[in-house]
PDB file of N, CA, C and O in Angstrom:
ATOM      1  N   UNK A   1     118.662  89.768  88.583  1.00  0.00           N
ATOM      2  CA  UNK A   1     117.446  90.390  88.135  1.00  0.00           C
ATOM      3  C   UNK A   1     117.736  91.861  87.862  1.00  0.00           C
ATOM      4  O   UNK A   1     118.302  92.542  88.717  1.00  0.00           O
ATOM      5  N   UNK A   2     117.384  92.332  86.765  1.00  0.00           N
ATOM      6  CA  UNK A   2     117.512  93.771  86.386  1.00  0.00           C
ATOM      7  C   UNK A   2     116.477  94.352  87.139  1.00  0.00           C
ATOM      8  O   UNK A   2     115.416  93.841  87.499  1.00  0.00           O
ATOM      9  N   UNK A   3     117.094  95.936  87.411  1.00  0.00           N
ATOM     10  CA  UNK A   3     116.001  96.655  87.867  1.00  0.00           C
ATOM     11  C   UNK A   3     114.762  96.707  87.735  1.00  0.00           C
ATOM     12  O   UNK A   3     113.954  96.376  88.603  1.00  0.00           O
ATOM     13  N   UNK A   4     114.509  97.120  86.664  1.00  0.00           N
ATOM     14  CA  UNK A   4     113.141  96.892  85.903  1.00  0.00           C
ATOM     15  C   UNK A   4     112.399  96.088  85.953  1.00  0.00           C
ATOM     16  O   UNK A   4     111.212  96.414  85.966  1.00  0.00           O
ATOM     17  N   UNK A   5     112.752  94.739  86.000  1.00  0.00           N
ATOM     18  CA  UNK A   5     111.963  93.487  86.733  1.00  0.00           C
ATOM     19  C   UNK A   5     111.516  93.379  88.090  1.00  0.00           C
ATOM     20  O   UNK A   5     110.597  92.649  88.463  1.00  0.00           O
ATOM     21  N   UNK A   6     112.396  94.348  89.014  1.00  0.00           N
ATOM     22  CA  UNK A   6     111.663  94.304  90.078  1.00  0.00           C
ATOM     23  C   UNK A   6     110.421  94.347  90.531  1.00  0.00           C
ATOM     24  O   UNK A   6     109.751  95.229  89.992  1.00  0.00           O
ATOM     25  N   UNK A   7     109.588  93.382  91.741  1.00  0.00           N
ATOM     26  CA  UNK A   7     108.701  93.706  91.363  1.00  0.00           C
ATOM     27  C   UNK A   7     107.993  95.164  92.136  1.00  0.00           C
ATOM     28  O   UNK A   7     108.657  95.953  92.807  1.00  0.00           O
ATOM     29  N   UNK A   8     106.600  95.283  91.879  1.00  0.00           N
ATOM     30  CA  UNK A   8     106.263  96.789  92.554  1.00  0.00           C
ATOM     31  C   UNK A   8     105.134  97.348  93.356  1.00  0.00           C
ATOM     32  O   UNK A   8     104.783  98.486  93.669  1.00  0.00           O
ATOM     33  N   UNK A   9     104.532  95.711  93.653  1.00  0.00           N
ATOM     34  CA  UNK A   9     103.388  95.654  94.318  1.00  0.00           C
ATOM     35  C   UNK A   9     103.347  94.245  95.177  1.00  0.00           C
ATOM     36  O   UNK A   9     103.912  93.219  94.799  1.00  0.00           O
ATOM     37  N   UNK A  10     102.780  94.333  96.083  1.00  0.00           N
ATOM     38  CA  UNK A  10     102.556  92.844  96.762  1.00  0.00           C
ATOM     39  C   UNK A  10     102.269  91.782  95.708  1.00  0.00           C
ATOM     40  O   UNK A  10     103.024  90.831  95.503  1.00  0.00           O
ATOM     41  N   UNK A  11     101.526  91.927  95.280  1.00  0.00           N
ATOM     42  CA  UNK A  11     100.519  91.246  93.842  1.00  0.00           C
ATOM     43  C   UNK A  11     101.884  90.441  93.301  1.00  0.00           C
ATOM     44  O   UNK A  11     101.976  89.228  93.117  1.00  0.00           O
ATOM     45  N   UNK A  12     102.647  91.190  93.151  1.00  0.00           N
ATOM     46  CA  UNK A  12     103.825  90.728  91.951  1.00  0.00           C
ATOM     47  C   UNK A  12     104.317  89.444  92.338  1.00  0.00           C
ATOM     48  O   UNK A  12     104.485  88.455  91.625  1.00  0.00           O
ATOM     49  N   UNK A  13     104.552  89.605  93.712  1.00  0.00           N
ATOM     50  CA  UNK A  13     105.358  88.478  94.492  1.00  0.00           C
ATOM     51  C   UNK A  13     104.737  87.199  94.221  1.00  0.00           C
ATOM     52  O   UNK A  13     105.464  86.207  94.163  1.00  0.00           O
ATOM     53  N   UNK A  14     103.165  87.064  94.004  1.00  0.00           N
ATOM     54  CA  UNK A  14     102.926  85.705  93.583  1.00  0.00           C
ATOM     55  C   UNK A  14     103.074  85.511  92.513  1.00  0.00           C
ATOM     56  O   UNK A  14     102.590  84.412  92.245  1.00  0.00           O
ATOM     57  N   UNK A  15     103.703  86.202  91.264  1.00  0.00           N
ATOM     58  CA  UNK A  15     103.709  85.379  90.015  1.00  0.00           C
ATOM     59  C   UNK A  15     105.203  84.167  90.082  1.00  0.00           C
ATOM     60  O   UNK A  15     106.028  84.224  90.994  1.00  0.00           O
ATOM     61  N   UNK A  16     105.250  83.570  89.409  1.00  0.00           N
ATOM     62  CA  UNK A  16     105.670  82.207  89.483  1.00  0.00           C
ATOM     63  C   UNK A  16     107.211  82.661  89.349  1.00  0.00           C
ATOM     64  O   UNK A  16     108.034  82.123  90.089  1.00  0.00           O
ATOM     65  N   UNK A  17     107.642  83.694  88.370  1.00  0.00           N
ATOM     66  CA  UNK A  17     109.125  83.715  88.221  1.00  0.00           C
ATOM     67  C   UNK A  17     109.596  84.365  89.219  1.00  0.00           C
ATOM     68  O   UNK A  17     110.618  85.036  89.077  1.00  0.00           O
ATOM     69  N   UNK A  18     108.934  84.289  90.432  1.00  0.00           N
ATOM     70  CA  UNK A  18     109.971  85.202  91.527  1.00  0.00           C
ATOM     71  C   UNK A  18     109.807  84.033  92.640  1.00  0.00           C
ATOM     72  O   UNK A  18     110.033  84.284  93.823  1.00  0.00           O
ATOM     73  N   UNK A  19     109.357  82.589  92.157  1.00  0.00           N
ATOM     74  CA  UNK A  19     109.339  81.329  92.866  1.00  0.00           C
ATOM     75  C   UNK A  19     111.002  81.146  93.500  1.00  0.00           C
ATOM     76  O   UNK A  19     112.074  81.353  92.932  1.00  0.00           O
ATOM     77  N   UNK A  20     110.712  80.686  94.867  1.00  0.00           N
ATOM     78  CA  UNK A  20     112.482  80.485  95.495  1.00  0.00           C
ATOM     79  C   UNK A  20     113.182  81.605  95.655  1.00  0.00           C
ATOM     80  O   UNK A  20     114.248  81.498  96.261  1.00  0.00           O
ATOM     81  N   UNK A  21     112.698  83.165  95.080  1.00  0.00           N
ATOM     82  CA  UNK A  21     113.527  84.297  95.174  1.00  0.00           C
ATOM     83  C   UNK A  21     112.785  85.159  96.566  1.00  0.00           C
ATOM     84  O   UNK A  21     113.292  86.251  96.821  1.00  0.00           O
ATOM     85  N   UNK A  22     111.643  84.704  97.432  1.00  0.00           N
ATOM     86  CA  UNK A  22     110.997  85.669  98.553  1.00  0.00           C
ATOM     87  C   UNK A  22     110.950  84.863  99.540  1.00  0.00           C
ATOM     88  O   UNK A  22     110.801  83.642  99.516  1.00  0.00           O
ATOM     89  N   UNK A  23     111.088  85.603 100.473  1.00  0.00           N
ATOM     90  CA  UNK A  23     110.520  84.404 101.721  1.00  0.00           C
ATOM     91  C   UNK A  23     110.119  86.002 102.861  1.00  0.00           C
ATOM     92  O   UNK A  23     110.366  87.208 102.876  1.00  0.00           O
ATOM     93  N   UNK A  24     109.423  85.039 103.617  1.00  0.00           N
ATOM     94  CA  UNK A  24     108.483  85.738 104.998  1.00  0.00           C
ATOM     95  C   UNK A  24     109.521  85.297 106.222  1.00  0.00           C
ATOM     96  O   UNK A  24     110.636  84.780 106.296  1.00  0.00           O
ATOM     97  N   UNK A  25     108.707  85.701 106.961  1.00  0.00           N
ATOM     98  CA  UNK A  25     109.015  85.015 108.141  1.00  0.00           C
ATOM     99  C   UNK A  25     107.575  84.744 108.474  1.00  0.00           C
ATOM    100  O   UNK A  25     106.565  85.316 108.063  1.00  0.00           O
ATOM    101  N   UNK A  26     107.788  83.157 109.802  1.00  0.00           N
ATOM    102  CA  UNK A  26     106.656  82.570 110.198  1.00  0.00           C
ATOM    103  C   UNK A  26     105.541  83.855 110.741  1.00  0.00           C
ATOM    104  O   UNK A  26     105.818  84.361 111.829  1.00  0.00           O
ATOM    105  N   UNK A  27     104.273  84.384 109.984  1.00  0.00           N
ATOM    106  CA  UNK A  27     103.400  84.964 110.850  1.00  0.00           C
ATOM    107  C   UNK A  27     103.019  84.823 112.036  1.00  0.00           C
ATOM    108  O   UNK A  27     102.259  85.734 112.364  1.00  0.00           O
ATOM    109  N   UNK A  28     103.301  83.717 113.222  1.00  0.00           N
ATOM    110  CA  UNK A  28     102.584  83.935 114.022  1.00  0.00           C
ATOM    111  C   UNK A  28     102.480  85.109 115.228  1.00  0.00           C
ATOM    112  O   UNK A  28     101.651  85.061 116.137  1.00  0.00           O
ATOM    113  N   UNK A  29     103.009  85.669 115.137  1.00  0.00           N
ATOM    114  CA  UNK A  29     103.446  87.191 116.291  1.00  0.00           C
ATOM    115  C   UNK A  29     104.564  87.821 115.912  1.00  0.00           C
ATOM    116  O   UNK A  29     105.562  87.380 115.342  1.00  0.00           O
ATOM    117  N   UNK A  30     104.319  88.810 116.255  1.00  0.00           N
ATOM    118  CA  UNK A  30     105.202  90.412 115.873  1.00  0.00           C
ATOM    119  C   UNK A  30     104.884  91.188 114.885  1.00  0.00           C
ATOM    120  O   UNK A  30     103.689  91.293 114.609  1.00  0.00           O
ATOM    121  N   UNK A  31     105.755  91.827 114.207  1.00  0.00           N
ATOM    122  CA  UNK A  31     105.340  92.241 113.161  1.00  0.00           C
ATOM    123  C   UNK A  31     104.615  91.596 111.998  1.00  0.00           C
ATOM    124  O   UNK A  31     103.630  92.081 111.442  1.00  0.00           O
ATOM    125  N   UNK A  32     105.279  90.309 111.648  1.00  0.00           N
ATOM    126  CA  UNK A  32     104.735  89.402 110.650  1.00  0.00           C
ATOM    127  C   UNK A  32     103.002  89.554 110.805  1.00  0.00           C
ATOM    128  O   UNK A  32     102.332  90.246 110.040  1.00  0.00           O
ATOM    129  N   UNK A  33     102.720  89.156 111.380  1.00  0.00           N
ATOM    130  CA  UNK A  33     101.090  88.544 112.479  1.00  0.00           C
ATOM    131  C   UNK A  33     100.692  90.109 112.049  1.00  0.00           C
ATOM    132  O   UNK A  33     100.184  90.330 110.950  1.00  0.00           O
ATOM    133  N   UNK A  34     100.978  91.222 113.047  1.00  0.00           N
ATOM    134  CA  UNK A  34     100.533  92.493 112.263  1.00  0.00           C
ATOM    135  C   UNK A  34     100.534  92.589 110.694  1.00  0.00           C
ATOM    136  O   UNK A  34      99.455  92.689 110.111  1.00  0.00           O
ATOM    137  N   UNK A  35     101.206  92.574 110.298  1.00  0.00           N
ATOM    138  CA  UNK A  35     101.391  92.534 108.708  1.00  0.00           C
ATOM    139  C   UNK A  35      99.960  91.810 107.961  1.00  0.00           C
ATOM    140  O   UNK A  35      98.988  92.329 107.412  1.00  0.00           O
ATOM    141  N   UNK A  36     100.348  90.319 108.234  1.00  0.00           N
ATOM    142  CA  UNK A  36      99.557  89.716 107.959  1.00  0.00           C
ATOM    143  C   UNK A  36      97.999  89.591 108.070  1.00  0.00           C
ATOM    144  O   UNK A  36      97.191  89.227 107.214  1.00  0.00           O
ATOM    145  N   UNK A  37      97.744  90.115 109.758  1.00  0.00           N
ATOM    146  CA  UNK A  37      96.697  91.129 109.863  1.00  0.00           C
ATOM    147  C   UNK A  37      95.898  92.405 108.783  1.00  0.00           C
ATOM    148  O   UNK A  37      94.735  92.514 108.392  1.00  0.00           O
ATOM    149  N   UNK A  38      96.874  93.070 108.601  1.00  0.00           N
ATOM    150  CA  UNK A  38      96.677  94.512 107.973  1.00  0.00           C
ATOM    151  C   UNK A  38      96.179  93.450 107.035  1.00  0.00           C
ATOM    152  O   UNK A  38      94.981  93.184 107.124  1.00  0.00           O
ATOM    153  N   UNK A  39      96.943  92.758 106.095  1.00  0.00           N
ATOM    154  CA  UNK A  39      96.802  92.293 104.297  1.00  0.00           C
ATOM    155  C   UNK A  39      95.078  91.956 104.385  1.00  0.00           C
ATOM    156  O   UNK A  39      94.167  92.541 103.800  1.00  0.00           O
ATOM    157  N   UNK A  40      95.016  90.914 105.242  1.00  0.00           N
ATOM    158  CA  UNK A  40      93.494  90.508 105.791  1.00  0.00           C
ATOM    159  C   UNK A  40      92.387  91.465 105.807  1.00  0.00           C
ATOM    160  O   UNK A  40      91.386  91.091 105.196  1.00  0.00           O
ATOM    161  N   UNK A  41      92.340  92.554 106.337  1.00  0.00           N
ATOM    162  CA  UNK A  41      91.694  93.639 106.274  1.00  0.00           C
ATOM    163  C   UNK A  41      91.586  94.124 105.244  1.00  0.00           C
ATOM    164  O   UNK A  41      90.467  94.046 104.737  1.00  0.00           O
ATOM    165  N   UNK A  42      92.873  94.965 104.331  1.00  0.00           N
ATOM    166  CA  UNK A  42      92.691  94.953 103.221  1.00  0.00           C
ATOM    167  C   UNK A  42      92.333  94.268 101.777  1.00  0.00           C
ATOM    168  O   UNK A  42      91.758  94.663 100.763  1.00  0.00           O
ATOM    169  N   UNK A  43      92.753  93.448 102.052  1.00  0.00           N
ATOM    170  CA  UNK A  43      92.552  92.060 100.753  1.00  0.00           C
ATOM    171  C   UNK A  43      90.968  91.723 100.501  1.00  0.00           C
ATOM    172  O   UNK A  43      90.194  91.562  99.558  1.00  0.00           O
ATOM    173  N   UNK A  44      90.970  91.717 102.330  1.00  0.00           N
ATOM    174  CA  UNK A  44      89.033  90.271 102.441  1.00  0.00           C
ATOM    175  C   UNK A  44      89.524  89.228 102.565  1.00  0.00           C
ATOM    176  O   UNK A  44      90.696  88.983 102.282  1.00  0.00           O
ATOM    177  N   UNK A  45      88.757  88.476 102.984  1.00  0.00           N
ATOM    178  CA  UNK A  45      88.839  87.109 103.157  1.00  0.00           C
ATOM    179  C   UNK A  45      89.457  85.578 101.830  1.00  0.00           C
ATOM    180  O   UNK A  45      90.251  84.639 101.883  1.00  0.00           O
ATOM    181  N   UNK A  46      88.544  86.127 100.859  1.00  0.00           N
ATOM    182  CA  UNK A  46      89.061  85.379  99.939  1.00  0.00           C
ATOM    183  C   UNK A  46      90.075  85.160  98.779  1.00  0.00           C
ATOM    184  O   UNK A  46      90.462  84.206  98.103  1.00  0.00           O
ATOM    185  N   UNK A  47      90.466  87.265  98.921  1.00  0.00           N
ATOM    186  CA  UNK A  47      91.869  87.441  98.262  1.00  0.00           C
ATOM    187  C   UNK A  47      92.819  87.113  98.744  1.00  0.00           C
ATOM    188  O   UNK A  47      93.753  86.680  98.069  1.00  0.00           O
ATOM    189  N   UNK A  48      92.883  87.258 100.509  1.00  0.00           N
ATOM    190  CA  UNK A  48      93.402  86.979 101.487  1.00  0.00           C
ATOM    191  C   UNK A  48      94.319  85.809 101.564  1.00  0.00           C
ATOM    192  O   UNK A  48      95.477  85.814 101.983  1.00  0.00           O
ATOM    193  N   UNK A  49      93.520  84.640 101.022  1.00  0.00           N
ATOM    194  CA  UNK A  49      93.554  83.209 101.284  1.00  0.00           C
ATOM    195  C   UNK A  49      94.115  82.923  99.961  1.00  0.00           C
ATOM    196  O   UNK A  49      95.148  82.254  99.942  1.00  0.00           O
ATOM    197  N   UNK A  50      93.645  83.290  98.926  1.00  0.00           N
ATOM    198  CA  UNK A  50      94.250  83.054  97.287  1.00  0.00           C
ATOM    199  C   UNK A  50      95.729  83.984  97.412  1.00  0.00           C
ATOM    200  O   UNK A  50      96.593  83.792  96.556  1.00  0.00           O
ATOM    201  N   UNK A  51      95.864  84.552  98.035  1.00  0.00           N
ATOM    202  CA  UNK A  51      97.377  85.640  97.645  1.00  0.00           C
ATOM    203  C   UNK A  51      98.088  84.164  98.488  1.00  0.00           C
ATOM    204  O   UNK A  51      98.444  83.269  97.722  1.00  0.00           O
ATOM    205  N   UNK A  52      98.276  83.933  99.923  1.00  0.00           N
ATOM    206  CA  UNK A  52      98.499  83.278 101.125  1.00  0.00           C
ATOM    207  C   UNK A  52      98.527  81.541 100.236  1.00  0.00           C
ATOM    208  O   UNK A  52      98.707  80.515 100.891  1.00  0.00           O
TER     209      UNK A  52
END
């Protein structure tokens, strides 16, 4: 992937051509769980769930 394609926002990560190229780790505690927390807060509930 060229620079420039990188992506540059959370947002980006769900479009389809970066499918098989990201991975998480399991949210349930630590940082992840925080993380995942924060997005929740920020997002709302139903962006939340559509990004997820």
């Amino acid at each position: 992937m060229k620079k420039e394609e990188y992506p540059t926002k959370l947002e980006d990560l769900t479009n389809p051509k970066y499918r098989g190229k990201v991975a998480i780790s399991l949210p349930y505690m630590g940082t992840a769980s925080t993380h995942f927390s924060a997005l929740y807060l920020k997002l709302g509930a139903e962006k939340f769930r559509a990004f997820i």
